[in-house]
C-alpha positions as CSV (number, residue, x, y, z in Angstrom):
1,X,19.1,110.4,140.3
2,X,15.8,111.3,142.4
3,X,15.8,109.3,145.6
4,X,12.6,107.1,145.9
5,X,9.6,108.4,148.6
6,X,6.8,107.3,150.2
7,X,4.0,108.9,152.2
8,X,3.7,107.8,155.5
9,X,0.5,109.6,157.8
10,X,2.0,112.4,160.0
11,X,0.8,110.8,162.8
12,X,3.5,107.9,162.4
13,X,6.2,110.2,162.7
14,X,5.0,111.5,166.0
15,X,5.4,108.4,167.4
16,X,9.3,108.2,166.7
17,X,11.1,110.9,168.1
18,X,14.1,110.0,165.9
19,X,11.9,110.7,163.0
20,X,10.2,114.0,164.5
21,X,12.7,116.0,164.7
22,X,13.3,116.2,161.3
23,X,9.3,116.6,160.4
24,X,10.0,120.3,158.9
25,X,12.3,118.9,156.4
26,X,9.4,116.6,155.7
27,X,7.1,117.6,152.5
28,X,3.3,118.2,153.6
29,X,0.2,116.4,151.1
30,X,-2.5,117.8,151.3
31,X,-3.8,114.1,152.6
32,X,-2.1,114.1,156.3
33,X,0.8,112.6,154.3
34,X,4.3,113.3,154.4
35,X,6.4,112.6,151.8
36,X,10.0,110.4,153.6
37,X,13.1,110.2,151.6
38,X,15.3,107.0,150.9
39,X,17.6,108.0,154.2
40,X,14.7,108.4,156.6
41,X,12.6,104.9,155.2
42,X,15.7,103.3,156.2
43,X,15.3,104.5,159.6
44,X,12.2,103.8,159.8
45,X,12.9,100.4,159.0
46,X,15.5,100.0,161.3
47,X,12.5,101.6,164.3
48,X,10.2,98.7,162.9
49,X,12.6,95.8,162.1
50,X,11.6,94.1,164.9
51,X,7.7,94.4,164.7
52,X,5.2,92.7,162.4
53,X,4.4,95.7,160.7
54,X,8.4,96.6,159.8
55,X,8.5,92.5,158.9
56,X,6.2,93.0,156.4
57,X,7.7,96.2,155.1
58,X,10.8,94.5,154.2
59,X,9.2,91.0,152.6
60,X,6.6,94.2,150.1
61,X,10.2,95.8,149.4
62,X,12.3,92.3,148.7
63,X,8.7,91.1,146.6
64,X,9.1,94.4,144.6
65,X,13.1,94.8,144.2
66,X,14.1,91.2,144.2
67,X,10.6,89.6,142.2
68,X,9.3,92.6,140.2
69,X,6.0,92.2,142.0
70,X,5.3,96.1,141.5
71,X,1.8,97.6,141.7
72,X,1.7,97.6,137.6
73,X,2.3,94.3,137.7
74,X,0.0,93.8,140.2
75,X,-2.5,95.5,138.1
76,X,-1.8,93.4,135.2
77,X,-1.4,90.0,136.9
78,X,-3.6,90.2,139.8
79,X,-6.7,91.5,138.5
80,X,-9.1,88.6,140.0
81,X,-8.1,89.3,143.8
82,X,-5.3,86.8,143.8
83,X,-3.7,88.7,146.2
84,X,-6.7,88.7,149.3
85,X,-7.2,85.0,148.0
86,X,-3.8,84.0,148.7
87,X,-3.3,86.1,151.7
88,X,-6.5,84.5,153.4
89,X,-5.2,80.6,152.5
90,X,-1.9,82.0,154.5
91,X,-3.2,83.2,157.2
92,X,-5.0,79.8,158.5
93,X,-3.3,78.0,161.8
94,X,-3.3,75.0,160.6
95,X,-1.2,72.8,158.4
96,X,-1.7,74.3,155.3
97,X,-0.3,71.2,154.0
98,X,-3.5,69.3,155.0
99,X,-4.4,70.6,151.7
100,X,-2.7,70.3,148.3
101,X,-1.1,73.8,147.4
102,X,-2.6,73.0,143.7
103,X,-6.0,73.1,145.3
104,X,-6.2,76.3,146.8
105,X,-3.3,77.8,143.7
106,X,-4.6,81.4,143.0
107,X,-5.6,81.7,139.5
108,X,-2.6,82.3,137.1
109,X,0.1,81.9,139.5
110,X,3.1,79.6,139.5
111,X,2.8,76.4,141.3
112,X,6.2,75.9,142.2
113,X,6.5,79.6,144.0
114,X,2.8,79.3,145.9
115,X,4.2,75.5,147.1
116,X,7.3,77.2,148.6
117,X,5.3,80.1,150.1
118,X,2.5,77.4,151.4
119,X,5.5,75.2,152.8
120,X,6.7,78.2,155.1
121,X,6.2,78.1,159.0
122,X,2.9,80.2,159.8
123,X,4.8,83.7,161.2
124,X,6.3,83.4,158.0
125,X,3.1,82.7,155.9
126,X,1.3,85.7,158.0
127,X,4.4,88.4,156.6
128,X,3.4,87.2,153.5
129,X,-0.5,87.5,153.8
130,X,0.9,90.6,155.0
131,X,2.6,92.2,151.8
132,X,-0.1,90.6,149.5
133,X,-3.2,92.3,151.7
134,X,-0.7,95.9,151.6
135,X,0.0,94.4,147.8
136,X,-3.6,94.1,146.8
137,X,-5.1,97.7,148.4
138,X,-1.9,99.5,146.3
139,X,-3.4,97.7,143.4
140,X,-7.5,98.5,143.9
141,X,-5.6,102.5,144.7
142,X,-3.9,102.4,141.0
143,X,-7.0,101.4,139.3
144,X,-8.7,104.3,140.9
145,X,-6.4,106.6,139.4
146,X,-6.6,105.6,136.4
């Protein structure tokens, strides 16, 4: 079974010494990207578990493992910029309830879900706006690719 990657800029790894010293072990792109395997994302997720960025991290990985919110689906689902729609209704300090969650719904998605989300104190809301900003760029990247 392959392990799963992901490139993270060589730059972030200076940062951590933890992660550094391993950086030869570490594959090169030709982007400034190094490609990280399973063991090392999950120290890098332990380094960042208490920051906003390592927050949002984990809520992309629950939306893809535990919701099948992939980038494919993304693609397929998301394809009116849902995603920066939603994120920017989430990201407003101010009782979102002040307005109806059907109001502001994002175009094909489930009610019941974007009420829960909406209901959600506002550091919680921002993770979220988080993961659907990070959500919506791996989305406009795939259909680049393609």
């Amino acid at each position: 079974m392959k392990a799963k990657t992901i490139g993270l800029p060589s730059e972030f790894l200076a940062t951590y010494p933890e992660l550094e010293e391993n950086i030869e072990n570490y594959q090169a792109m030709p982007d400034g990207y190094v490609i990280v395997d399973e063991i090392d994302q999950r120290k890098i997720i332990a380094l960042l578990r208490d920051t906003g960025l390592g927050e949002i991290v984990q809520e992309r990985q629950e939306q893809i493992e535990k919701h099948g919110r992939t980038v494919d689906w993304d693609v397929k689902t998301n394809n009116q910029c849902q995603l920066s729609i939603a994120a920017s209704y989430l990201t407003k300090d101010i009782p979102i309830y002040r307005v109806e969650p059907e109001d502001i719904l994002p175009e094909g998605w489930d009610l019941e879900r974007w009420e829960k989300i909406c209901a959600k104190p506002y550091m919680e809301r921002l993770i979220i706006a988080g993961t659907f900003i990070a959500a919506e760029l791996d989305r406009l990247k795939e259909i680049n690719r393609k």
